[in-house]
C-alpha positions as CSV (number, residue, x, y, z in Angstrom):
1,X,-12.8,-20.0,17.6
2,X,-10.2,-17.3,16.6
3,X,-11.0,-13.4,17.8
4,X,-10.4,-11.6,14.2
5,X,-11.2,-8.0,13.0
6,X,-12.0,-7.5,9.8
7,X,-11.2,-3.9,8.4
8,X,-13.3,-2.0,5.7
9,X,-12.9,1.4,4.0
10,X,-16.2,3.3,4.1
11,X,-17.7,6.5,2.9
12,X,-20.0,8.1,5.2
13,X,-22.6,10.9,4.3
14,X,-22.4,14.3,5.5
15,X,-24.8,13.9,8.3
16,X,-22.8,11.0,9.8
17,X,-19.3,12.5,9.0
18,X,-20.7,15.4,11.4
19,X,-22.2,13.2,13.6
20,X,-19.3,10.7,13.8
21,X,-16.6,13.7,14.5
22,X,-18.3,15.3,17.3
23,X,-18.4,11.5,18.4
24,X,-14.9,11.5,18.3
25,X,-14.4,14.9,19.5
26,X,-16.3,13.7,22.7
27,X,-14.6,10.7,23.1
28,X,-10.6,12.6,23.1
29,X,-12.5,15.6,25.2
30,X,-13.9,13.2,28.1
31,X,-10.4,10.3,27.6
32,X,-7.7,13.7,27.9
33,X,-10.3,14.9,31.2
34,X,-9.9,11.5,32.5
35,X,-6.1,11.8,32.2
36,X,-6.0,14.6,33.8
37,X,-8.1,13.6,36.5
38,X,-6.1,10.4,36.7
39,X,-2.7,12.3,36.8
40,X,-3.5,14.8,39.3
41,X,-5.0,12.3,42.0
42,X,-2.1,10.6,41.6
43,X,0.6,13.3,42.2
44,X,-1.0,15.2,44.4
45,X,-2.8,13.1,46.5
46,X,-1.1,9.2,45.6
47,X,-4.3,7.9,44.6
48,X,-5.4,5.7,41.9
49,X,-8.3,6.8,40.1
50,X,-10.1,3.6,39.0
51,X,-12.5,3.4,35.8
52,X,-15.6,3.4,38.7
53,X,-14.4,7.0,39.3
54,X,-13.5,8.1,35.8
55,X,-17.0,6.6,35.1
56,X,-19.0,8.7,38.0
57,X,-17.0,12.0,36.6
58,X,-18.9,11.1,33.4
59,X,-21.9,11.3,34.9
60,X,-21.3,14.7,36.1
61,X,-19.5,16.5,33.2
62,X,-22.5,15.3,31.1
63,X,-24.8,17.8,33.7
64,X,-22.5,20.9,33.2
65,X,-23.7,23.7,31.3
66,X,-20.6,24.1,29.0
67,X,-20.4,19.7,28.6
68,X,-24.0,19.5,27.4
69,X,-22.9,19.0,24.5
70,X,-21.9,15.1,25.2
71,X,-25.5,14.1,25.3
72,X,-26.0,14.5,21.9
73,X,-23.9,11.6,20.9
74,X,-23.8,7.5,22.1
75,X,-22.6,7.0,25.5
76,X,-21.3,3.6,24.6
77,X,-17.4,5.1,23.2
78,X,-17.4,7.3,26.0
79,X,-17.5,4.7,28.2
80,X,-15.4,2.5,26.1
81,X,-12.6,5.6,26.2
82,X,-12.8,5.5,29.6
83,X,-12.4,1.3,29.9
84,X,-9.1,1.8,27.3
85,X,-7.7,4.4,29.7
86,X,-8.0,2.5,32.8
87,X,-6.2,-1.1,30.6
88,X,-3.5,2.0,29.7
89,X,-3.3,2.9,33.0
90,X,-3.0,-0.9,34.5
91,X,-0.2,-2.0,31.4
92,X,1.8,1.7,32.8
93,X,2.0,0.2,36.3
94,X,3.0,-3.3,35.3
95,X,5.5,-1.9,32.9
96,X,4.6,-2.9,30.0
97,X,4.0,0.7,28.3
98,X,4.8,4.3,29.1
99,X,2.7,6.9,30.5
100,X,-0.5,7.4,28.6
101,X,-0.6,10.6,26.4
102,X,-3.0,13.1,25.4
103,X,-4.8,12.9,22.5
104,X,-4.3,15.1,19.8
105,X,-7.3,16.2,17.1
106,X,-4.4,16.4,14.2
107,X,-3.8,12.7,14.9
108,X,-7.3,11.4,13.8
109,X,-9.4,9.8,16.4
110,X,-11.5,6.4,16.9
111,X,-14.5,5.1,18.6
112,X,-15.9,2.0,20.2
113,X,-19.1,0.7,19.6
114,X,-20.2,-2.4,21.3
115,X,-23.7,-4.6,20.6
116,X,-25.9,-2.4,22.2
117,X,-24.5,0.8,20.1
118,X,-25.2,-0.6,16.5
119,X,-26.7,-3.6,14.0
120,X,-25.5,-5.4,11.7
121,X,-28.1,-7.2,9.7
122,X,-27.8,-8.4,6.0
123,X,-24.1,-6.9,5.3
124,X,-25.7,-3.4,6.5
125,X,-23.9,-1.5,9.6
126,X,-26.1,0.7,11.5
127,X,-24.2,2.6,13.9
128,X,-26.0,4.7,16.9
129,X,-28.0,7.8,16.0
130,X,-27.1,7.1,12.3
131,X,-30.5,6.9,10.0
132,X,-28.6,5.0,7.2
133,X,-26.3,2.5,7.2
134,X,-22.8,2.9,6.6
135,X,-21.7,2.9,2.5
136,X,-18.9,0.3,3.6
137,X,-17.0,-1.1,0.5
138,X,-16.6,-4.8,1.4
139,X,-13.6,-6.1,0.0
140,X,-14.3,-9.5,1.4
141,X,-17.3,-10.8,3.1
142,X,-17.4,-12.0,7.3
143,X,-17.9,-15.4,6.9
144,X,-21.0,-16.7,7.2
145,X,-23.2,-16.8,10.2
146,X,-20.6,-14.2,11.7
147,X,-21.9,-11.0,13.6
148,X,-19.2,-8.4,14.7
149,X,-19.1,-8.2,18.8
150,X,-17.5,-4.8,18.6
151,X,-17.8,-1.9,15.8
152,X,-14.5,0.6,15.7
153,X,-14.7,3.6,13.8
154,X,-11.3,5.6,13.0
155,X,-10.6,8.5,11.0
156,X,-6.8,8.9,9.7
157,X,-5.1,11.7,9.5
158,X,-5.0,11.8,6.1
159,X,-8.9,12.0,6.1
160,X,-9.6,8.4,5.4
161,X,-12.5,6.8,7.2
162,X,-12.0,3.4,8.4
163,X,-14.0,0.6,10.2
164,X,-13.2,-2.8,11.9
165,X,-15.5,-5.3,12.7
166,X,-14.5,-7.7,15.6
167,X,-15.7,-11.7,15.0
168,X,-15.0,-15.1,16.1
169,X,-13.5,-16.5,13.5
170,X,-14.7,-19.9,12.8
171,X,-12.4,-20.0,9.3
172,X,-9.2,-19.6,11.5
173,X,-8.0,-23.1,11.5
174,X,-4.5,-24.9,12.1
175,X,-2.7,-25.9,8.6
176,X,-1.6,-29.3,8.1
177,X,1.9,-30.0,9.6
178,X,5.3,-29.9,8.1
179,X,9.0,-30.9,9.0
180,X,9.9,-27.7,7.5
181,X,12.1,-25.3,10.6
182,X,13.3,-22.0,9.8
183,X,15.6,-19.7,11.3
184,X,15.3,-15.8,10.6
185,X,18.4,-13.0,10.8
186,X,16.6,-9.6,10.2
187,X,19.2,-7.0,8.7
188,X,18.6,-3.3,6.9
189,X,20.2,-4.4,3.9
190,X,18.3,-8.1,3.9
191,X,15.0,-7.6,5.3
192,X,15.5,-11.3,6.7
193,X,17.9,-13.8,5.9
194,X,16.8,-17.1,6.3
195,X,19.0,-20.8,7.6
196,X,18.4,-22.1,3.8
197,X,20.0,-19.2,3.0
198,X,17.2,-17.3,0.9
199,X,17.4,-13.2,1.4
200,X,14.7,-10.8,1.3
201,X,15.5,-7.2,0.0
202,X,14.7,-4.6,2.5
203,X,11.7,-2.5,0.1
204,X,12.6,0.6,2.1
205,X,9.1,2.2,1.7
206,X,10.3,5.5,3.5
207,X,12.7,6.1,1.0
208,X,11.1,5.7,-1.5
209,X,8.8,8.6,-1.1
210,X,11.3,10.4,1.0
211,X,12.3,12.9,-1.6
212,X,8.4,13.7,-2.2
213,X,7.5,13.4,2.0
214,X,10.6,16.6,2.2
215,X,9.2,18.7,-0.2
216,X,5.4,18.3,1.4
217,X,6.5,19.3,4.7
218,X,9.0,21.6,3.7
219,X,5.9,23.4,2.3
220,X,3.2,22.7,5.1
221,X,6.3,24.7,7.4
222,X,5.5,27.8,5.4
223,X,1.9,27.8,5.4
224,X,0.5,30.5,8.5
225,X,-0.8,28.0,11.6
226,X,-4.2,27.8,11.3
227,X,-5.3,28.9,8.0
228,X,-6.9,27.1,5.5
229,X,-3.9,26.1,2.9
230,X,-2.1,24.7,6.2
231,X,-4.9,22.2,6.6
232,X,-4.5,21.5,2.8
233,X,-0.7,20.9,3.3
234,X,-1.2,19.1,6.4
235,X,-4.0,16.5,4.8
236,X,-0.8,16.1,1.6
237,X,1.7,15.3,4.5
238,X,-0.5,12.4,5.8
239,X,-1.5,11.1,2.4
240,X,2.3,10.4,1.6
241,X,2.5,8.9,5.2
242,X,-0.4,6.3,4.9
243,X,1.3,5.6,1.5
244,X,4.1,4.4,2.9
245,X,2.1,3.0,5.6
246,X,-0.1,1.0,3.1
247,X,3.0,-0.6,1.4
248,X,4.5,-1.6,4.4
249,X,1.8,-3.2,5.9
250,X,0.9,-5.3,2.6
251,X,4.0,-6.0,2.2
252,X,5.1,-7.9,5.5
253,X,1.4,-9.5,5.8
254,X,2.3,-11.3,2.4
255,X,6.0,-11.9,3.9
256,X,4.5,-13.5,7.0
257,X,1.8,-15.6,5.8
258,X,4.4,-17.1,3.5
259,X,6.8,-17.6,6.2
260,X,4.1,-19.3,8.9
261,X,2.4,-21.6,5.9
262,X,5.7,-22.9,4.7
263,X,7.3,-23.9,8.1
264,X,6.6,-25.7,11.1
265,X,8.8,-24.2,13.1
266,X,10.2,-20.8,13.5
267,X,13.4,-19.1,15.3
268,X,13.9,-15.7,15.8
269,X,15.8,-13.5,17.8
270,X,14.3,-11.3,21.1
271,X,15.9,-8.1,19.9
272,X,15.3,-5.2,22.1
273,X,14.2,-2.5,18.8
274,X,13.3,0.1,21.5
275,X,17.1,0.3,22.5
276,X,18.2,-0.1,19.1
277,X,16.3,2.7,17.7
278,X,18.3,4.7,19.9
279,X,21.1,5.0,17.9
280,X,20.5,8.1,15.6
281,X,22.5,6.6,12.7
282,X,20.0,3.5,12.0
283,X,17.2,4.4,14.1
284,X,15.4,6.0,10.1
285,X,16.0,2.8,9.1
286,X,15.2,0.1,11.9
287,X,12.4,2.3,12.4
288,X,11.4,1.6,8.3
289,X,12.0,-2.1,8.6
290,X,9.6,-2.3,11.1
291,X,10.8,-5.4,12.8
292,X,8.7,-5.2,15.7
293,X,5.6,-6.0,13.5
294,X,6.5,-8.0,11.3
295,X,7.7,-10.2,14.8
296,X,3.9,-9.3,15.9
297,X,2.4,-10.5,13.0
298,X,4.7,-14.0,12.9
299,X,3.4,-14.4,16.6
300,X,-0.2,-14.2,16.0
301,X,-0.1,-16.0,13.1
302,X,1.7,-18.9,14.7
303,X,-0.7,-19.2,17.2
304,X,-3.7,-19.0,14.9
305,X,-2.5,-21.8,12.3
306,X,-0.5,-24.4,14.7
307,X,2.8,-23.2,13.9
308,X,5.4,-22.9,16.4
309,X,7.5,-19.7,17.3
310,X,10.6,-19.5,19.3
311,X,12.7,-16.9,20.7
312,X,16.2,-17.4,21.6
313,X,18.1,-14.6,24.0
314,X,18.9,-11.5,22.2
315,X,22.5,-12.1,23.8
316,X,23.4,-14.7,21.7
317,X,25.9,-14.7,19.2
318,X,24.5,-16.0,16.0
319,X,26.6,-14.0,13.9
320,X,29.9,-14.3,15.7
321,X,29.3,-18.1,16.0
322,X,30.9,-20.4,13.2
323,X,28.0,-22.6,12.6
324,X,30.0,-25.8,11.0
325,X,32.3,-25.6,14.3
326,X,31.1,-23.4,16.9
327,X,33.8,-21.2,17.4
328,X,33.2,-17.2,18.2
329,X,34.7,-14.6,17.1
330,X,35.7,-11.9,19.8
331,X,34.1,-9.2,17.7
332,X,32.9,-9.0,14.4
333,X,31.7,-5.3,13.4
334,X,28.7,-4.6,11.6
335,X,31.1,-3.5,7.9
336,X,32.0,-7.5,7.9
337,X,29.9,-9.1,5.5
338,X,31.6,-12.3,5.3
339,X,34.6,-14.0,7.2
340,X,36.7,-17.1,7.7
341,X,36.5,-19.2,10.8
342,X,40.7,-19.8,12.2
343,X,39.3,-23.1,14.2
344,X,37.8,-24.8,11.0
345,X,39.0,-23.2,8.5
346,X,35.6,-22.1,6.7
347,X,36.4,-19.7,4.2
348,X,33.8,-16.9,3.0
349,X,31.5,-17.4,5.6
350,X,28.4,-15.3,5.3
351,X,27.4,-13.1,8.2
352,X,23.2,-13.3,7.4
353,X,23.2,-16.9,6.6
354,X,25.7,-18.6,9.2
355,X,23.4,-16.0,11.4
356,X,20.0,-17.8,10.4
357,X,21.4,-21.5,10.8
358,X,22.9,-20.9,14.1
359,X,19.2,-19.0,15.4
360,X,17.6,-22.2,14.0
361,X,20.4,-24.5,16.1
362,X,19.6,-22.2,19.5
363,X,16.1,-22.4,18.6
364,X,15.8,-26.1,18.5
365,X,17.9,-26.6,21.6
366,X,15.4,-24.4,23.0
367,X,12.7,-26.4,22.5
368,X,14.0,-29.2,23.1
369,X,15.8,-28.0,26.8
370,X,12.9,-25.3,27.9
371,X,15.2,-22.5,28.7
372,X,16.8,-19.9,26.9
373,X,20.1,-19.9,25.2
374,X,22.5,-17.4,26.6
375,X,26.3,-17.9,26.6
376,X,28.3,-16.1,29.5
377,X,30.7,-14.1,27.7
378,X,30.2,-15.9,24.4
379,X,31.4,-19.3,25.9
380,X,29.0,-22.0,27.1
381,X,28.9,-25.4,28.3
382,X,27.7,-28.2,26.1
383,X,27.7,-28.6,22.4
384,X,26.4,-25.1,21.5
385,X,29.5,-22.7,21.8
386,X,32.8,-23.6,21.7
387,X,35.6,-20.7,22.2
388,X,39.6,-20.1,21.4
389,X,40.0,-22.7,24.5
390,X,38.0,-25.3,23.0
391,X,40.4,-28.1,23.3
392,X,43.7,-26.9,25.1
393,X,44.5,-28.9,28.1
394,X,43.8,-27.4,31.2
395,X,46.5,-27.0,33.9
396,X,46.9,-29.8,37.0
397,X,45.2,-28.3,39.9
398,X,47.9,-27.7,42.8
């Protein structure tokens, strides 16, 4: 079976609103202590403060005067923060993330709740020291004879509460096969281009409420810091955020589930969107296309339904690459929407689709060879690039 989380919208009451933000208040007080704690053994003293140590600093903030306070709520997601710190910590060393941050009460907050913190029983949610169960508006039932393994609660910052129930998924199951392969070109203009040539239109989502987002912050800037119409302004700031976060997200779940259902087999590129985003000119828009999760999402859902997903090197040059002869242009800038190949003779070529073709070609070479495709300065041996030498005569050795 298939770990899934299933997310639900819920109202809670006043007494657990109170109860679940001093939760959360707890769990950012004792996960930014651990940091701290974490950070300062290791610069001063070049020591790696484990969970076990994080965990027996719990113990003894709980029995200070001023930390009392951390009693009064479950011990379970103060425990959990402390288990999530020392995964952040172990990803930091092996490079796969950056240095953990502190977290900040204007960003929301979240907490943990495993078995022994709440009960689920007859599509009712009891959460720990909460009298009633939580009003949860369940826009689709767990599947039957499902029980959640983990409970996470998170509030946005635009005051919405939130909960995600964690199963094994028996309903997860692979879909019938197809012959069907696919290869993707993602663009600003074109979402994605596909190899058969279909183009989805980027929805921009950020500009589409850009004009409204500008005049919400250009009005929480004037309100005095800390006052009352500054929390107001802030809260309308974060409602047009999740808006745009909303559409997005709908949008490229729908977009995925399409593209994993219809093929068998998928190519797309290993871009590196954390350089690209670097340059100030398209990093508003990159940033908007979100390319990195809709990759995420294509992954996952691959692996869930018995598709297959491949990779090819980000180096290689799908656009440049004349897909009927294999000849590579020596540079092609990004204004060039369309060109003719000199080898073949192709006229009107267009940069998406000959892009998506020759991403499906690498990507099936791929899978059929085990190894990535990467040209050494756009020429390569074999049948996959061919260059301006492609067929001269080479000179007689001496």
């Amino acid at each position: 079976m298939t770990e899934r989380a299933y997310k639900y919208r819920f109202y809670p009451t006043l007494p657990q609103e109170n109860l679940l933000r001093r939760t959360m208040g707890c769990v950012r007080l004792v996960y930014n202590k651990a940091l701290a704690a974490k950070t300062e053994g290791w610069y001063q003293r070049q020591e790696r403060v484990g969970y076990n140590q994080t965990s027996s600093m719990l113990t003894d903030w709980k029995k200070e005067e001023d930390l009392v306070f951390l009693n009064e709520v479950s011990s379970v997601p103060l425990q959990q923060t402390l288990r999530h710190l020392s995964k952040a910590f172990e990803n930091f060393w092996a490079k796969r993330a950056k240095y953990p941050n502190f977290k900040k009460k204007r960003n929301g907050g979240n907490a943990e709740f495993t078995r022994a913190a709440f009960k689920y029983r007859d599509g009712k949610l009891w959460l720990a020291k909460c009298k009633e169960p939580l009003h949860i508006v369940w826009s689709r039932l767990l599947p039957d004879g499902t029980s959640p393994s983990t409970v996470t609660v998170k509030l946005e910052p635009s005051g919405r509460w939130f909960v995600s129930l964690l199963i094994d998924d028996p309903t997860v199951q692979p879909l019938p096969p197809t012959d069907k392969k696919v290869g993707i070109d993602v663009g600003i203009s074109s979402l994605l281009t596909t190899s058969d040539g279909e183009k989805i239109a980027n929805p921009k989502h950020f500009n589409r409420l850009y004009q409204k987002l500008k005049v919400a912050q250009k009005l929480l800037s004037r309100k005095t810091k800390g006052s009352n119409n500054r929390y107001k302004a802030r809260l309308e700031v974060a409602k047009i955020h999740a808006k745009i976060k909303d559409a997005r997200t709908d949008f490229l779940h729908k977009l995925t589930t399409g593209l994993v259902r219809a093929n068998g087999v998928i190519a797309i590129e290993d871009l590196a969107i954390r350089n690209m985003v670097k340059n100030h000119k398209l990093a508003r828009s990159i940033s908007d296309a979100a390319w990195g999760e809709m990759f995420r999402q294509l992954e996952y859902k691959c692996e869930w339904y018995g598709r297959k997903l491949v990779k090819i090197d980000r180096f290689f040059p799908s656009s440049k690459r004349c897909n009927h002869c294999g000849f590579v242009m020596d540079s092609l800038p990004l204004d060039i929407r369309s060109w003719d190949c000199p080898s073949c003779k192709t006229i009107g070529i267009d940069r998406d689709i000959n892009a998506g073709k020759n991403i499906l070609a690498a990507g099936l070479a791929v899978i059929v060879c085990g190894s990535d495709i990467r040209p050494n300065r756009h020429s390569s041996k074999g049948q996959l690039s061919k260059t301006r030498n492609a067929g001269r005569k080479q000179k007689p050795k001496s």
